[in-house]
PAMAR-521112 format. One record per residue: z, y negated, x negated of N, C-alpha, C in turn; residue number from 1. Coordinates in nm, 3 decimals. Each point is the difference from the previous one (the first is absolute). Example, Ala and Ser with C-alpha at 12.3 -4.5 7.8 and 13.67 -1.06 7.14 Angstrom:
2
+---------+---------+---------+---------+---------+---------+---------+---------+---------+-----+
|    n.zz |    n.yy |    n.xx |   ca.zz |   ca.yy |   ca.xx |    c.zz |    c.yy |    c.xx |   k |
+---------+---------+---------+---------+---------+---------+---------+---------+---------+-----+
|   0.780 |   0.569 |  -1.319 |   0.000 |  -0.119 |   0.089 |   0.000 |  -0.120 |  -0.090 |   1 |
|  -0.072 |  -0.105 |   0.035 |   0.006 |  -0.119 |  -0.082 |   0.073 |  -0.109 |   0.077 |   2 |
+---------+---------+---------+---------+---------+---------+---------+---------+---------+-----+
***
This chain:
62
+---------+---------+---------+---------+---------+---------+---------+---------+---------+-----+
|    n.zz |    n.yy |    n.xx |   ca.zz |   ca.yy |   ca.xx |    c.zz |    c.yy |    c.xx |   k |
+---------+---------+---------+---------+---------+---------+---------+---------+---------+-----+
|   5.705 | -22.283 | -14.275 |   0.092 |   0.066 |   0.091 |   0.029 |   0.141 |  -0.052 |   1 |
|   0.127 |  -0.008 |   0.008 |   0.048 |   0.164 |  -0.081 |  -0.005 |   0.107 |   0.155 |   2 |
|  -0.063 |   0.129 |  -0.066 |  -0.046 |   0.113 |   0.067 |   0.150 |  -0.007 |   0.112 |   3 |
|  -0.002 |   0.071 |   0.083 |   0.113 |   0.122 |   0.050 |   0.014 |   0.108 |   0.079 |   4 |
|   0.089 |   0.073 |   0.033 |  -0.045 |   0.091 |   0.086 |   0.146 |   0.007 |   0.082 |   5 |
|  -0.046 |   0.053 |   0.117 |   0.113 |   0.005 |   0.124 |   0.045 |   0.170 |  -0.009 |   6 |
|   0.123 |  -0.015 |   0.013 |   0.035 |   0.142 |  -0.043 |   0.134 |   0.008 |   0.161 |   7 |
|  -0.088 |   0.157 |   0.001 |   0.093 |  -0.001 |   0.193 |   0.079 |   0.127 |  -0.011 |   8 |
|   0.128 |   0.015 |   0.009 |   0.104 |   0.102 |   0.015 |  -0.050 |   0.135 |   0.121 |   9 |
|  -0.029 |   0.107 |  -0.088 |  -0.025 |   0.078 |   0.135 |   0.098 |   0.158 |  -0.042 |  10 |
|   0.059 |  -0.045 |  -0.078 |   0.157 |   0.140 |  -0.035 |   0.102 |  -0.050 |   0.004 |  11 |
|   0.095 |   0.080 |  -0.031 |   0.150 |  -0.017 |   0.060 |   0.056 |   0.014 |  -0.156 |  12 |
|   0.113 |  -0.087 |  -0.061 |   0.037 |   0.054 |  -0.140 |   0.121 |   0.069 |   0.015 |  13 |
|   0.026 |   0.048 |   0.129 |   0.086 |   0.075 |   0.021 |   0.001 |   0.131 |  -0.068 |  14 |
|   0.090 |   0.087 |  -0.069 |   0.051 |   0.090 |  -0.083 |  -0.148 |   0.011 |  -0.080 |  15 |
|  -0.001 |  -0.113 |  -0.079 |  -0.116 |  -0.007 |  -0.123 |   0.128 |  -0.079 |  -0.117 |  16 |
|  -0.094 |   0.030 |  -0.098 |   0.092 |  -0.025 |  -0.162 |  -0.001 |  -0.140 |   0.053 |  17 |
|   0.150 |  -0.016 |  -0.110 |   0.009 |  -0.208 |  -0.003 |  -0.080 |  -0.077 |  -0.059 |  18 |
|  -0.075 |   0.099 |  -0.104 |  -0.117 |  -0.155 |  -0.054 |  -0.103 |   0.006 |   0.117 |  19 |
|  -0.048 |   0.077 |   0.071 |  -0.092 |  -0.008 |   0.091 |   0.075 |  -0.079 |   0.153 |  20 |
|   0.086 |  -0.011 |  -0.031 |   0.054 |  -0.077 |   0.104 |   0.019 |  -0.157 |  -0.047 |  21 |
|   0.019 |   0.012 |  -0.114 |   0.021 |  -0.172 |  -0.078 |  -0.119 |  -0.017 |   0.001 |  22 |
|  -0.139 |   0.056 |  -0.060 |  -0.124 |  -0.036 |  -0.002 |  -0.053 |  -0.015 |   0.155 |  23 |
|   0.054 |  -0.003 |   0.082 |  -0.030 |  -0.074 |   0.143 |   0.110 |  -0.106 |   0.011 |  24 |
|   0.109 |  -0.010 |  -0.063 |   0.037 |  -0.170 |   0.029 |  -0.094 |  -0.082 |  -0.085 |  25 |
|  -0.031 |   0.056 |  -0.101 |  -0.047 |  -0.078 |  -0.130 |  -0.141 |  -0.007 |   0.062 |  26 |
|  -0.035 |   0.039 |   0.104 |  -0.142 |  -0.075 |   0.056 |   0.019 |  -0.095 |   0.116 |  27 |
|   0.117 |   0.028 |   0.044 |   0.028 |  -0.082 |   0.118 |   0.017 |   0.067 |   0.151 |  28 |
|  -0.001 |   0.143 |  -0.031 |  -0.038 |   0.090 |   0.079 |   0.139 |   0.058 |   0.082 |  29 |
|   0.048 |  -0.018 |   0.102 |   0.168 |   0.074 |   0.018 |  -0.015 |   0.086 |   0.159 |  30 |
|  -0.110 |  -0.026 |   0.057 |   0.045 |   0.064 |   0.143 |  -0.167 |   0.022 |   0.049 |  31 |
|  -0.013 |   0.117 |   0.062 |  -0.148 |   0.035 |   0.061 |  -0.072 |  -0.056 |   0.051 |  32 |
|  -0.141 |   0.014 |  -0.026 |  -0.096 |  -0.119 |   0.037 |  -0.013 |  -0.122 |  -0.044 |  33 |
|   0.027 |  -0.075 |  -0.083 |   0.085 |  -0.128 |  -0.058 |  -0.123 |   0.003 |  -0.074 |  34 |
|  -0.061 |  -0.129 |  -0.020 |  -0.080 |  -0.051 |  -0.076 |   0.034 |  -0.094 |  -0.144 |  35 |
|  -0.057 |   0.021 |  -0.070 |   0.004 |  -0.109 |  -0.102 |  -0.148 |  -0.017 |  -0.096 |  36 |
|  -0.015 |  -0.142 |  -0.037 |  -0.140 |  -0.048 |  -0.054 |   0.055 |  -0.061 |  -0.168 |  37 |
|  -0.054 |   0.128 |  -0.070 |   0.066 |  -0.045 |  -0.109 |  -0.114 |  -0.029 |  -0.114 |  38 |
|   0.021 |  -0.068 |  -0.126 |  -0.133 |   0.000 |  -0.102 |  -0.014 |   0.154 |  -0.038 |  39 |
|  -0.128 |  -0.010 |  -0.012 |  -0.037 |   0.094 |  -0.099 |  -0.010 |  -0.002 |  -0.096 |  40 |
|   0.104 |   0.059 |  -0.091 |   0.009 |   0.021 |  -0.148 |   0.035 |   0.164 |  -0.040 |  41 |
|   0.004 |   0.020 |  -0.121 |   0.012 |   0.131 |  -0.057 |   0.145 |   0.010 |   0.053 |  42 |
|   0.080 |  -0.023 |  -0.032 |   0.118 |   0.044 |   0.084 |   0.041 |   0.046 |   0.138 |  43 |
|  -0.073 |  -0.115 |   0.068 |   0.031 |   0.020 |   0.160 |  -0.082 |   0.159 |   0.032 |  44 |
|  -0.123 |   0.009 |  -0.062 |  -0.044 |   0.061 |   0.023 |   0.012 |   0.167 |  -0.077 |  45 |
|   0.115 |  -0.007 |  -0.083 |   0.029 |   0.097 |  -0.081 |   0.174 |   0.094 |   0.154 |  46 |
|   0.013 |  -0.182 |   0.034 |   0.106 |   0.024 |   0.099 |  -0.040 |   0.096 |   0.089 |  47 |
|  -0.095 |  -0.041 |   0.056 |  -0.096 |   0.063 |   0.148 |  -0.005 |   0.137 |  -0.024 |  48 |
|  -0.072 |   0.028 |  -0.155 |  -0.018 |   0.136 |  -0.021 |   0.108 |   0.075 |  -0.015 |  49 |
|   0.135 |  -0.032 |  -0.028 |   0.139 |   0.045 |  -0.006 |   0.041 |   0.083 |   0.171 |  50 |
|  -0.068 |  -0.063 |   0.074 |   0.085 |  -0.003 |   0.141 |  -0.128 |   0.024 |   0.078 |  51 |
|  -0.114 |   0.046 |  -0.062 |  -0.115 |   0.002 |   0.093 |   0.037 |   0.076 |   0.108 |  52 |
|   0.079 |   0.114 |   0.041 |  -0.027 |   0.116 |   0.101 |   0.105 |  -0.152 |   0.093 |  53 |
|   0.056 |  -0.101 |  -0.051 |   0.095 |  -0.036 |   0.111 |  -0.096 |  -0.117 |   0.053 |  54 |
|  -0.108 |  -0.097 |  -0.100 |  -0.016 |  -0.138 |   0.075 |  -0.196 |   0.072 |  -0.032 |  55 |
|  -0.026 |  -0.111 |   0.076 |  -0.129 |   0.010 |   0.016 |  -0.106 |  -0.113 |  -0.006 |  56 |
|  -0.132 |  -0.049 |  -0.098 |  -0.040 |  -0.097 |   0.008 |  -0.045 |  -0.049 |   0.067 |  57 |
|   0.021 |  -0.136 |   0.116 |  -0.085 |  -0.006 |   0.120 |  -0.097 |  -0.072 |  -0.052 |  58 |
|  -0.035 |  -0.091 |  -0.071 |  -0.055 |  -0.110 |  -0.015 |  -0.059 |  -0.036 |  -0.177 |  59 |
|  -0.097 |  -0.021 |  -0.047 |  -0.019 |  -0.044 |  -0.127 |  -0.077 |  -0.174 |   0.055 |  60 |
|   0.035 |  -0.135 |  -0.060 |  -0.034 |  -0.135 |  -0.006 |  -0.069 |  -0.038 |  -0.110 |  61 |
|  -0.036 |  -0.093 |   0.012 |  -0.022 |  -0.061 |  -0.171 |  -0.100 |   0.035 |  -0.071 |  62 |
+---------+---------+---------+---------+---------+---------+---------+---------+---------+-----+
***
């Protein structure tokens, strides 16, 4: 079973740069509070660190 982690929206990408706003579609991420359970890989998790002040890790599985 591949690892993952749940990643929960707790910022607004309101008047933030556009890659930090694409790097929350590109997680699945579009509106506050919003959850998503994604794998953990070097990317996703390179994602997270991109946008840390906006999403937050709730959860590590696996």
């Amino acid at each position: 079973m591949a690892k993952t982690i749940v990643v929960k929206q707790i910022g607004s990408p309101i008047r933030r740069p556009k890659i930090q706003r694409a790097t929350l579609k590109g997680l699945g991420l579009n509106k506050m509070h919003r959850t998503r359970e994604l794998e953990d890989t070097p990317a996703i998790r390179g994602m997270v660190n991109r946008v840390s002040h906006m999403v937050q890790i709730v959860e590590e599985k696996g």
